[in-house]
C-alpha positions as CSV (number, residue, x, y, z in Angstrom):
1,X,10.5,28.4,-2.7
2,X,9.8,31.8,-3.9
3,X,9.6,34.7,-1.4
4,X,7.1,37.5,-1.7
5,X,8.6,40.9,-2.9
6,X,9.4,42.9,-0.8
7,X,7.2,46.2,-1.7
8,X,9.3,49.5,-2.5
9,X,6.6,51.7,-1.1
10,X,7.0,51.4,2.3
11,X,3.7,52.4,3.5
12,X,2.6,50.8,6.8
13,X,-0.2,48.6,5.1
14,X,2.1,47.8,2.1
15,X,4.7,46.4,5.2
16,X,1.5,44.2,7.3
17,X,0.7,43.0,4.0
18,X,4.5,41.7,3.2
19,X,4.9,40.5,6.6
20,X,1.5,38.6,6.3
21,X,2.8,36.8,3.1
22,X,6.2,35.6,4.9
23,X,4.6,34.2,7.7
24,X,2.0,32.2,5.8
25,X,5.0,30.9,3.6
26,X,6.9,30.0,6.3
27,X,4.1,27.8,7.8
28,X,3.8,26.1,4.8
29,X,7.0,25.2,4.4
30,X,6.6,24.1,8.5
31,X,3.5,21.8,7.4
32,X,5.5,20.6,3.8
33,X,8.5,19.8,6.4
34,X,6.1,18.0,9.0
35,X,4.5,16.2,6.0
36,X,7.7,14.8,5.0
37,X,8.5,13.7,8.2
38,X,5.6,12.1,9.1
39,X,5.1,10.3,5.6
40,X,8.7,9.0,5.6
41,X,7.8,5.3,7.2
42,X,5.1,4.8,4.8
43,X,7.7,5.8,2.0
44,X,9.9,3.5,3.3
45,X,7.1,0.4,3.5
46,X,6.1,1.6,0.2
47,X,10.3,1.2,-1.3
48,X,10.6,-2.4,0.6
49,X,7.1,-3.7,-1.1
50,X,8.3,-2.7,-4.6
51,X,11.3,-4.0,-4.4
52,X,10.4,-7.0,-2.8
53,X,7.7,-7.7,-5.5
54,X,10.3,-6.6,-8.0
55,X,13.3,-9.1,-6.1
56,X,10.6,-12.0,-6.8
57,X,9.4,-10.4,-10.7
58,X,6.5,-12.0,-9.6
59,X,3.5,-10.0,-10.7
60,X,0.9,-11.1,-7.6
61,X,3.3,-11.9,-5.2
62,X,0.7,-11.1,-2.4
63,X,-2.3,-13.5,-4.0
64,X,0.3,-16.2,-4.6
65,X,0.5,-16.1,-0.7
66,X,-2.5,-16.5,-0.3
67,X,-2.7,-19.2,-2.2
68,X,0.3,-20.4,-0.8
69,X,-1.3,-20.2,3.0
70,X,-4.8,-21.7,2.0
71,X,-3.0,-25.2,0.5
72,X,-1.1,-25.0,3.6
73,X,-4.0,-24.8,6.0
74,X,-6.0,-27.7,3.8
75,X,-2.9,-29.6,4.0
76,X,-1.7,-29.6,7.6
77,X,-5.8,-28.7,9.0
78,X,-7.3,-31.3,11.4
79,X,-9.3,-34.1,9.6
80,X,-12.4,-34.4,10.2
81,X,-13.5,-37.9,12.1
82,X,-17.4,-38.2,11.2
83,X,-16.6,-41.0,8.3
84,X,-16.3,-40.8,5.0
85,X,-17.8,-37.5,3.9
86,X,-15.1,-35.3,6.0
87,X,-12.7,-36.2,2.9
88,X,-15.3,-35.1,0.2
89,X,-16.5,-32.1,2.0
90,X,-12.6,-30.8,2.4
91,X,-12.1,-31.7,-1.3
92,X,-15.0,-29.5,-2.1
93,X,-14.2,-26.4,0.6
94,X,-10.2,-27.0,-1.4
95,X,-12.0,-26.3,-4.7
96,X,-14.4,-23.7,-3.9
97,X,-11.5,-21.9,-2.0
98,X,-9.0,-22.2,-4.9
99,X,-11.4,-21.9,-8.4
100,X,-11.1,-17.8,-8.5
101,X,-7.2,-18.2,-7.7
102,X,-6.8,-20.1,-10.3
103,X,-8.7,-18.6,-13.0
104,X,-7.0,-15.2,-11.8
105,X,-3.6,-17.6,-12.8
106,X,-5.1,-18.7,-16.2
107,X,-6.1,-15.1,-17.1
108,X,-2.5,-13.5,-15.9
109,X,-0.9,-16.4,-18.2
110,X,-2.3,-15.2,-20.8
111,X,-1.0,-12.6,-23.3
């Protein structure tokens, strides 16, 4: 924080002008403080999501969940009772859901 100089000629415009400068750095030090304050919960979700992706080293934690919720919801979804179609049609919604996830997984294999 640097101040503005005081000047040595103390004429009365010279003095308004000074006093103009350290009020106008003063409120932006008030809106750098208020900044800080107000981004310090995003900082924080922002510090729990790295390390949290870092804790796993896994590089797309969050599309693995994905994944992870859309086998889940195949898996444990209600069947569908018009015959033997139901089965095919879910096999094919499965595949359709899952082909860019996994060529995302081949392509992040790769070196």
């Amino acid at each position: 924080m640097s101040l503005p100089d005081i000047p040595q000629a103390r004429t009365r415009q010279e003095m308004r002008k000074a006093l103009v400068r350290l009020r106008m750095e003063m409120h932006r030090q008030e809106i750098r403080q208020e900044t800080r304050q107000l981004l310090q919960p995003l900082q924080r979700v922002r510090g729990l999501t790295q390390s949290w992706h870092e804790g796993f080293g896994i590089k797309h934690a969050p599309l693995w969940g994905v994944a992870a919720v859309t086998l889940l919801g195949f898996i444990t979804g209600k069947r569908s009772r018009s015959g033997g179609a139901g089965g095919v049609t879910s096999l094919i919604r499965l595949a359709t859901t899952l082909l860019p996830l996994i060529k995302l997984a081949k392509s992040v294999g790769k070196p």
